[in-house]
C-alpha positions as CSV (number, residue, x, y, z in Angstrom):
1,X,69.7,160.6,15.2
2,X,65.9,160.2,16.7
3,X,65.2,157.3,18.6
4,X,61.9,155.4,17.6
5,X,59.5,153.5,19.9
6,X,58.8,150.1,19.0
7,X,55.4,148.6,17.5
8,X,56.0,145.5,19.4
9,X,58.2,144.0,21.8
10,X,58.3,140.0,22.5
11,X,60.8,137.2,24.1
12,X,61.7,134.2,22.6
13,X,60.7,131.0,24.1
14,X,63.2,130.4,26.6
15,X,66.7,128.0,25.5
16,X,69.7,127.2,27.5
17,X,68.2,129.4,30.3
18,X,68.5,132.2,28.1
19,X,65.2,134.5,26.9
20,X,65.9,136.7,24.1
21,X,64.2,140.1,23.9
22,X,63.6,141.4,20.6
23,X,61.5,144.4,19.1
24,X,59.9,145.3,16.3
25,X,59.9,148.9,14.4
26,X,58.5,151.0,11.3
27,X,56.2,149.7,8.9
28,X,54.1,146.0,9.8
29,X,53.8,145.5,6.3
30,X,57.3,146.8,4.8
31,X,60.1,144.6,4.0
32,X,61.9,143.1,7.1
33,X,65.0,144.1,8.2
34,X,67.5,142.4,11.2
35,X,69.7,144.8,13.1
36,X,72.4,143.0,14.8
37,X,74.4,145.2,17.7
38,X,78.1,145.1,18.0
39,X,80.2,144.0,21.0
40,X,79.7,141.5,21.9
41,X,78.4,142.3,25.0
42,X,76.3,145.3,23.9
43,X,72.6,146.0,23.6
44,X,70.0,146.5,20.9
45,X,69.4,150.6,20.3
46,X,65.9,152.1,19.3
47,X,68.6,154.4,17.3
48,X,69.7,151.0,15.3
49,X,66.6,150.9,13.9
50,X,66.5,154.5,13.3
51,X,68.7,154.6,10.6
52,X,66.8,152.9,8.8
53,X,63.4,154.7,6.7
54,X,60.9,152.9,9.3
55,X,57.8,154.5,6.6
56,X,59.3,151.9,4.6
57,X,60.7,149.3,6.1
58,X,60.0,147.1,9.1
59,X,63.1,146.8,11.2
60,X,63.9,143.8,13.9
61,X,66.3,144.5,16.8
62,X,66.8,142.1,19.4
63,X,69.5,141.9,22.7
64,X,72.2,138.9,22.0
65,X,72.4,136.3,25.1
66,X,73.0,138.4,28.5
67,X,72.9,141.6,27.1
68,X,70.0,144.4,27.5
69,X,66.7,143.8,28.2
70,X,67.4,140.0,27.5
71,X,67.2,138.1,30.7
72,X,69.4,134.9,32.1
73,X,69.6,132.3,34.2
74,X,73.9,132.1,34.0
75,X,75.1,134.8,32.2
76,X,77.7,133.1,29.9
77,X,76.4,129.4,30.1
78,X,75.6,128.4,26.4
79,X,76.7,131.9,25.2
80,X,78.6,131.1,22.1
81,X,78.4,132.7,18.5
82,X,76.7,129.5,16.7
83,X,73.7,130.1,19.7
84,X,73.2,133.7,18.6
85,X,72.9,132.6,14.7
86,X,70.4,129.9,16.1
87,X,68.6,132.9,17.8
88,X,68.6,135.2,14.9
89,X,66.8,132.1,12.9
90,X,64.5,131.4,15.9
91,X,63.3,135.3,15.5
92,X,62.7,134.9,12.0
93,X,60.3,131.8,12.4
94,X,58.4,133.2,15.0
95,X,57.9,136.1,13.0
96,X,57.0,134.1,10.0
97,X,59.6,135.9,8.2
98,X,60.4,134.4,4.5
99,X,63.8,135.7,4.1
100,X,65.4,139.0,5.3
101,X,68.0,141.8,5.0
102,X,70.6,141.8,7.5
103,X,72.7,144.6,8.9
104,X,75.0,144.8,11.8
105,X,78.5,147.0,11.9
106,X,81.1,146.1,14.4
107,X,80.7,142.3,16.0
108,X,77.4,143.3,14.4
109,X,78.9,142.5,11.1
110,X,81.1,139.6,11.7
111,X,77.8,137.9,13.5
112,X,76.1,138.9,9.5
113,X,78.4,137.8,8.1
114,X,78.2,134.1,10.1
115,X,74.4,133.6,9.4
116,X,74.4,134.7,6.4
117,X,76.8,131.9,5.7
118,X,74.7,129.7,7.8
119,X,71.5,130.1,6.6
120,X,72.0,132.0,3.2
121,X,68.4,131.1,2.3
122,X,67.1,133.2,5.0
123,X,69.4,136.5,3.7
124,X,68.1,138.6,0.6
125,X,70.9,141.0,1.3
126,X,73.8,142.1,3.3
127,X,74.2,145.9,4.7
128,X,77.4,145.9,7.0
129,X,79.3,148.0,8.4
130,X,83.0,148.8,10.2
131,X,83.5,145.2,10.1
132,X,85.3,142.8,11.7
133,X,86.3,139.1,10.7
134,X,86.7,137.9,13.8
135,X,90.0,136.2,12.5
136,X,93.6,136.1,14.2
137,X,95.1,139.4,12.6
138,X,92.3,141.0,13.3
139,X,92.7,139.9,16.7
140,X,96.2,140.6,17.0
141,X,95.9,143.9,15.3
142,X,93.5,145.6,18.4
143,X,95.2,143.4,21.2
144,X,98.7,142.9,21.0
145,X,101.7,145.4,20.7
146,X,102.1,145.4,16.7
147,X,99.0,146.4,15.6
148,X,96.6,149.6,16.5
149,X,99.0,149.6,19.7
150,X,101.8,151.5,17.2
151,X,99.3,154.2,16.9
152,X,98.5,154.3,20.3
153,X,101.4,153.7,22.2
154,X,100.8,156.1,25.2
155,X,97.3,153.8,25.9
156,X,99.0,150.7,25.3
157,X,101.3,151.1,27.9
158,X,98.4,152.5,29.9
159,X,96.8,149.4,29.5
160,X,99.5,147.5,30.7
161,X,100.1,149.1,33.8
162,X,96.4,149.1,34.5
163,X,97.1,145.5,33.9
164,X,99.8,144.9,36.1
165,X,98.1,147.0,39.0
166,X,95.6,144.3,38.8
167,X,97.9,141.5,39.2
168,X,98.0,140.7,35.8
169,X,101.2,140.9,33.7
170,X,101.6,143.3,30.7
171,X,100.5,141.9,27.8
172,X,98.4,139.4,29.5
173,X,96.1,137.1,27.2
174,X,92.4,137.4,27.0
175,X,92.3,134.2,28.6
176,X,93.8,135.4,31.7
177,X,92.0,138.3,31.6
178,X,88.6,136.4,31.5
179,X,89.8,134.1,34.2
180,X,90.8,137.5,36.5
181,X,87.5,139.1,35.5
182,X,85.3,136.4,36.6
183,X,87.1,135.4,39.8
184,X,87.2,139.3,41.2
185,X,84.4,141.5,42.5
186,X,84.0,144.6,44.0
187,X,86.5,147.2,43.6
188,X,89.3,144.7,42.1
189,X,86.5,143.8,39.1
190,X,85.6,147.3,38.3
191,X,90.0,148.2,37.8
192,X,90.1,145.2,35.5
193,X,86.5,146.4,33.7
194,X,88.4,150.1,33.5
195,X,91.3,149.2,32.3
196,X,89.7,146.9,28.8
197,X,87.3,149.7,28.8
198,X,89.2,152.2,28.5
199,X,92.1,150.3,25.8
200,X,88.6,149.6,23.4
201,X,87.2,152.8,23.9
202,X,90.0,155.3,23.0
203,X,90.1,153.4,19.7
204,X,86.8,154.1,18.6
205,X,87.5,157.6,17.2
206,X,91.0,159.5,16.8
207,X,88.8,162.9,16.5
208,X,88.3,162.7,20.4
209,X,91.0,163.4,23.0
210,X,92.2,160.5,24.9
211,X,90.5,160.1,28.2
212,X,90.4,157.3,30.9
213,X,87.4,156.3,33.1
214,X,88.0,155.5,36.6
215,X,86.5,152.0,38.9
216,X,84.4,155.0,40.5
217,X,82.6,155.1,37.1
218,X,82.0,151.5,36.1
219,X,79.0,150.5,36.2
220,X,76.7,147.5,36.6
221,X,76.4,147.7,32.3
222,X,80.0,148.3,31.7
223,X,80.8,144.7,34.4
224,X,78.4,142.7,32.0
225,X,80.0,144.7,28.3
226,X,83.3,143.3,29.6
227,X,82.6,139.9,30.8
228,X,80.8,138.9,27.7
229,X,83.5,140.3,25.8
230,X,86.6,139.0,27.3
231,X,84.0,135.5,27.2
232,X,84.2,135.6,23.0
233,X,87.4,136.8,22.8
234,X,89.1,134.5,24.8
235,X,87.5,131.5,23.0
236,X,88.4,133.5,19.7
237,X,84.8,134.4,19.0
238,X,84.0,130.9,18.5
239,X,85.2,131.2,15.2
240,X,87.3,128.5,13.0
241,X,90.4,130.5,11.8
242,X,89.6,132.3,9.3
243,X,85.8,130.8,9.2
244,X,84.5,134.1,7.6
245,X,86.7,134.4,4.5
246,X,87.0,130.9,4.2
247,X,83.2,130.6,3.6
248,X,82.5,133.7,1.7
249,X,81.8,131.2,-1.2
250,X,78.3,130.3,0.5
251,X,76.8,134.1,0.5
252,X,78.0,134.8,-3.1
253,X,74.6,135.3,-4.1
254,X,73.8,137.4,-1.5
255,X,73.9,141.2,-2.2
256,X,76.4,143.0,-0.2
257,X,77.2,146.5,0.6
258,X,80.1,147.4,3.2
259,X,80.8,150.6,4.4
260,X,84.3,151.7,6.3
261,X,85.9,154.4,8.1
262,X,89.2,154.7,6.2
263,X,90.7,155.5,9.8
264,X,89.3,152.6,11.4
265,X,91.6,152.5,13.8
266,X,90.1,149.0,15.6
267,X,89.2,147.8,12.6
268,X,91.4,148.3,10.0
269,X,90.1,149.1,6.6
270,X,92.0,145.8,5.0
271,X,89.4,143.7,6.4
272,X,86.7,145.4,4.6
273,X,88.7,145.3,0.9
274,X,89.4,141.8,1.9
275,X,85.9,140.8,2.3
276,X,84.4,143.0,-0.3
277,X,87.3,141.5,-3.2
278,X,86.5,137.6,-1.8
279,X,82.9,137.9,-2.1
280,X,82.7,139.2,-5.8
281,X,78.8,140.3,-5.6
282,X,79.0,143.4,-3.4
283,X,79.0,147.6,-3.2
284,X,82.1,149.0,-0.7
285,X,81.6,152.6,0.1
286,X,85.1,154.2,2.3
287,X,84.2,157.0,4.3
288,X,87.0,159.5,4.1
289,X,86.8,161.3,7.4
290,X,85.2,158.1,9.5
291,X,87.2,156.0,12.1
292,X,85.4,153.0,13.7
293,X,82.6,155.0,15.3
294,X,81.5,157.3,12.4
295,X,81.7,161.1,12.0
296,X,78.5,163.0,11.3
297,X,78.4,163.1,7.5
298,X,79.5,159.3,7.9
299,X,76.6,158.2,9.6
300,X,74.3,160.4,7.3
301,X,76.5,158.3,4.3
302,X,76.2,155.3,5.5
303,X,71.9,155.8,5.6
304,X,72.1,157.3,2.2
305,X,74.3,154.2,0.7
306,X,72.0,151.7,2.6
307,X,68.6,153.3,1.3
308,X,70.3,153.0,-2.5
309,X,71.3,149.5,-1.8
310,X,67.4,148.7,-0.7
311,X,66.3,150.5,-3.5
312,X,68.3,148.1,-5.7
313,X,67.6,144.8,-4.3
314,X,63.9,145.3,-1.7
């Protein structure tokens, strides 16, 4: 996948200490398209917009609060999900944007997913993708011992020891993880960074070998990835139980189209049926060989069954 160069790059005014960085690519004139990056605690991609036709279509990425090229005055201060839908509202304003598409996979889709509901005006379409809900058996199904943890039993127990040498106890909540990850530094930070790293990261795909990254390889990226992580997931994403499902009623006529890795191992393909059978107006494609980072021919699937669903509803 080729990596574009923006047409223009901007800030938002600053809010809460925060300045958001967002960019612009493809075609000025084509119809508008927000790309939201996963996490949280990621970064906006030039290759995000890339998937997209950029002759057709002009694409908006933009870092979330503390992440990427987005700068800060306190990292987490004011760094909840409803602030990043208020963001992703502020960009469309400034750009004098009527209404958009919106596309995210990951967090990237549960944060869709949450403005769209918030501001279902704003939304001409939906294109999401490996999604989370955000909701507590979603939660409990990539963070406790009865969920992916059955399938990866050898890293779960990894994890736990990782935990232990750490101070922590095994099975330790997010909430004692966040506290231990923002009252360490140095060396003791970058075990507790390594050991959430690595229990997320040998989930993503169950085509690679298992591996395990040392506190020699953390870096400065990596410390920030995990503390705005263990930040949403220990205030359970700042969601009301079970906010998304419970408001799919509000994005009904909203297009959708949701596309899954049937071996989703992090997120489990349920939670895309679920969302796809409550919202009654939508396109769910299942990629056959595709876990929660996509194969080849899934990626190339999932730009084929966007580019259809544009073609539909642009």
């Amino acid at each position: 996948m080729y990596s574009p160069k923006p047409i223009k790059e901007h800030f938002l005014p600053a809010e809460d200490g925060h300045k958001v960085y967002f960019a612009e690519y493809g075609n000025p004139d084509g119809t508008p398209i927000v790309s939201l990056h996963g996490g949280p605690g990621s970064q906006c991609k030039p290759k995000h917009a890339g998937r997209l036709n950029l002759e057709k279509y002009r694409v908006i990425i933009f870092d979330q609060r503390g992440c990427g090229k987005s700068e800060y005055e306190d990292m987490l201060k004011e760094n909840t999900t409803q602030k990043l839908v208020s963001d992703i509202e502020r960009i469309r304003e400034v750009l004098n944007i009527d209404n958009w598409f919106v596309t995210g996979g990951s967090w990237g889709s549960a944060l869709s997913l949450v403005y769209a509901q918030t501001y279902p005006k704003s939304v001409r379409g939906l294109l999401v993708s490996a999604i989370f809900l955000g909701d507590q058996s979603s939660v409990d199904w990539f963070s406790s011992s009865v969920g992916s943890s059955t399938l990866y039993t050898d890293v779960w127990e990894h994890r736990n020891q990782s935990l232990v040498d750490c101070g922590l106890t095994e099975g330790a909540t997010a909430q004692q993880i966040n506290e231990s990850l923002n009252n360490s530094e140095g060396e003791a930070q970058k075990k507790l960074v390594a050991s959430t790293m690595n229990w997320e990261g040998n989930l993503m795909s169950a085509q690679s070998d298992v591996s395990y990254m040392t506190p020699d390889e953390v870096s400065e990226e990596d410390v920030t990835y995990a503390k705005i992580f263990m930040h949403y997931e220990s205030n359970g994403f700042f969601f009301e139980p079970n906010q998304i499902l419970s408001n799919v009623e509000k994005i009904k006529t909203v297009p959708m189209i949701t596309v899954h890795g049937r071996h989703d191992i992090l997120c489990p393909f349920k939670s895309a049926w679920d969302l796809h059978k409550a919202h009654g107006n939508s396109e769910i494609v299942p990629l056959p060989q595709s876990n929660h980072g996509f194969s080849a021919d899934g990626e190339i699937a999932r730009r084929y069954a966007f580019e259809s669903f544009l073609l539909k509803h642009a």
